[in-house]
N, C-alpha and C positions, 0 to 999 in steps of 0.2 A: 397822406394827402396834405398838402400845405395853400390853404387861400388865404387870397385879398378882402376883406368882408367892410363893406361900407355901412358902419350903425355907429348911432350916438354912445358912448362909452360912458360907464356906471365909475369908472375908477379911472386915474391916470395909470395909462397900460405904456411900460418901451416895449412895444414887439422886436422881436427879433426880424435880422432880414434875409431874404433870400432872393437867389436872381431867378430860380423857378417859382412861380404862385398860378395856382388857376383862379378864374371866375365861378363865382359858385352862382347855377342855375337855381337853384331852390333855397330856399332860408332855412336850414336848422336850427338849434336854439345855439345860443351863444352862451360859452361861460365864460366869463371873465373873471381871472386870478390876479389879484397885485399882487406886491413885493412882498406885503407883509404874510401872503396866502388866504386872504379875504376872497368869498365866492359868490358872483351876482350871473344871474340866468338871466338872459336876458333883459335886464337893468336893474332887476329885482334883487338888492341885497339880501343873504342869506345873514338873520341874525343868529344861529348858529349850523354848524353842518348837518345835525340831524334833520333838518329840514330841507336840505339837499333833494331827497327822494321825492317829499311830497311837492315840493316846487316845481321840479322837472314835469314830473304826470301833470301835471296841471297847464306850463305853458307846454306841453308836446300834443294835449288837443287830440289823441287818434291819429295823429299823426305817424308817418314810419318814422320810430328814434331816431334820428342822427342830430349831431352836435360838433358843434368847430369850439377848441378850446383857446382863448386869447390870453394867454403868461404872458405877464413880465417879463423880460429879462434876466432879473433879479429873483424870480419866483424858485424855491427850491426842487430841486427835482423830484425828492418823497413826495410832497404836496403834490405835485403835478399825476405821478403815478397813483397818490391817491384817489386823486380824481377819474384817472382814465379806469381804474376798478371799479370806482362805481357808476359809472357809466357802464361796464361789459355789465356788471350787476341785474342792471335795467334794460338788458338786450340791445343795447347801439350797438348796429353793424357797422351805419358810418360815421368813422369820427374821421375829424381832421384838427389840423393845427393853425390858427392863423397866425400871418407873418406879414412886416412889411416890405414890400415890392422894392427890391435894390434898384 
C-alpha cells in the first residue's frame, strides 16, 4: 500500500513519488525516517530505538496496529527493513508506505 498522508512533519522528509497513492480513511501512526535513520512516531522523537516498542503501544491507544512509514529518500534500505520487523514484531497487519503524489 502506498498513501498520500496530510500531517505536520517531525523531520525534513524527500518522499519518494508515485503516480499511484490512495487516500487513507483512517489515521495510523506515522513513522517518520530521515536520512540520517532518525525515528519519530507520530511527531514524537525516538531518543533511542529501544524505545521504539514502548512509544508505539502508547500512541496506538487499543487501537488495531497499522502504521504508514514516511523514508527519506535518502534513508537506507536495512534501516527501513529494520523498521518494517519490528512493526511485524508488534503484530501490524497494516502497513503502508507514504509517498508523494506525482
Amino acid at each position: 500500500l502506498t498513501a498520500t498522508v496530510m500531517m505536520p512533519r517531525t523531520f525534513a522528509i524527500a518522499l519518494p513519488q508515485a503516480t499511484q497513492a490512495d487516500k487513507l480513511e483512517s489515521v495510523p501512526i506515522i513513522i517518520s525516517i530521515d536520512r540520517a535513520g532518525r525515528i519519530a512516531l507520530n511527531g514524537v522523537k525516538l531518543a533511542q530505538d529501544a524505545d521504539f516498542e514502548t512509544v508505539f503501544a502508547a500512541q496506538q491507544r487499543g487501537k488495531e496496529p497499522q502504521a504508514i512509514i514516511a523514508a527519506d529518500t535518502d534513508t537506507r534500505h536495512g534501516r527501513l527493513i529494520e523498521v518494517i520487523d519490528r512493526l511485524r514484531g508488534l503484530k501490524v497487519q497494516r502497513l503502508g508506505i507514504e509517498v508523494e503524489q506525482k
